[in-house]
C-alpha positions in Angstrom: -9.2 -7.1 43.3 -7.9 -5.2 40.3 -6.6 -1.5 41.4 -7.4 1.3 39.1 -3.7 3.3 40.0 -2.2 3.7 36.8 0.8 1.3 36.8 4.1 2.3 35.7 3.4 0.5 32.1 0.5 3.0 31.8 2.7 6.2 32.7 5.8 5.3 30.3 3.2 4.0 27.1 0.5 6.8 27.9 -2.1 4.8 28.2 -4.6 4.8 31.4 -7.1 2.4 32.2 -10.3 4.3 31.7 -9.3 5.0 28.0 -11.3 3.5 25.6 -9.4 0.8 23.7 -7.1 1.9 20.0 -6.6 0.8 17.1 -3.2 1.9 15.0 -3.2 1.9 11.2 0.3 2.1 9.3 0.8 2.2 5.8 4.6 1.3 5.2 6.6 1.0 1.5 8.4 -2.3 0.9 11.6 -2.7 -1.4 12.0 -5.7 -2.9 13.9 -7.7 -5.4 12.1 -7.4 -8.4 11.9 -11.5 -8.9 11.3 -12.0 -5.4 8.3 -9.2 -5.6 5.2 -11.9 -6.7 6.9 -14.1 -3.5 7.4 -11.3 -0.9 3.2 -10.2 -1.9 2.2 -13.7 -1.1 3.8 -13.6 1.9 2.7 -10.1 3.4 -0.8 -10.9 2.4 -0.7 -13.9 5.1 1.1 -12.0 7.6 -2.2 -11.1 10.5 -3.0 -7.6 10.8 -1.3 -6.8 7.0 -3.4 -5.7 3.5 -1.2 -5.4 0.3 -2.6 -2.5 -1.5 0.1 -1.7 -4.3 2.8 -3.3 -5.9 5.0 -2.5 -8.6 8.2 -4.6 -9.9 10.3 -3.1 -7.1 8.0 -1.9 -3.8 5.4 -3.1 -2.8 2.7 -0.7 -0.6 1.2 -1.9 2.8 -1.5 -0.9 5.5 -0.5 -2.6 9.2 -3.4 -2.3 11.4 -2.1 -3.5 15.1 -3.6 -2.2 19.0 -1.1 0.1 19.1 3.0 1.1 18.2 4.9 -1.7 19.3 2.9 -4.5 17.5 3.0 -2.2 13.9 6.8 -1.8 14.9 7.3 -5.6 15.1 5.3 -6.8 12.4 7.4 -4.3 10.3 10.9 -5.3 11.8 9.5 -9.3 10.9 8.6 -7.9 7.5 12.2 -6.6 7.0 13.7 -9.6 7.4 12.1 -11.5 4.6 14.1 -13.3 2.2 14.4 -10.9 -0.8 13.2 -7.2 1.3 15.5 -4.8 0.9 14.1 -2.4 3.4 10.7 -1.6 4.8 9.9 1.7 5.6 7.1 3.2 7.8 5.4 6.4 5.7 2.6 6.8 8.3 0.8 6.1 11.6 -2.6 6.7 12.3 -4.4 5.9 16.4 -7.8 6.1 16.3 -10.2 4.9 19.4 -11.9 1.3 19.3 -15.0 1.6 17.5 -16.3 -1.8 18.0 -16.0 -2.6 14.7 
């Protein structure tokens, strides 16, 4: 039988059990090598939960949609490790409740 105490997980993250489910939306600015650019966009476009939606010969400008902080956080710490990414920088975080959609 599953309790509905808040567990110590729910306290530290803020999140409760009756809440409706979130969805967080990042849009992050990636540096790149300018001849590793065309590469570095092929490979953020088939990275899950990532949209390119810029690109110049230098950056390169991403949305991250994720269920909440940490998984934005990671994919963006996976995304700075790329071969050729010079740094990858969060500009802004949106959480907005599940809308089924």
């Amino acid at each position: 039988m599953k309790s509905n105490r808040p567990t110590r997980r729910n306290l530290l993250t803020g999140r409760f059990m009756d809440e409706q489910p979130t969805i967080h939306i990042s849009s992050a600015v990636v540096s790149v090598l300018p001849q590793r650019c065309e590469h570095v966009s092929q490979l953020l476009s088939e990275i899950s939960g990532v949209e390119v939606h810029h690109r110049s010969a230098s950056k390169i400008v991403i949305v991250i949609e994720g269920p909440d902080s940490g998984v934005l956080g990671g994919t963006l710490a996976e995304i700075a490790s790329l071969s050729g990414v010079l740094s990858a920088n969060m500009v802004f975080e949106q959480r907005l409740a599940d809308l089924g959609t």
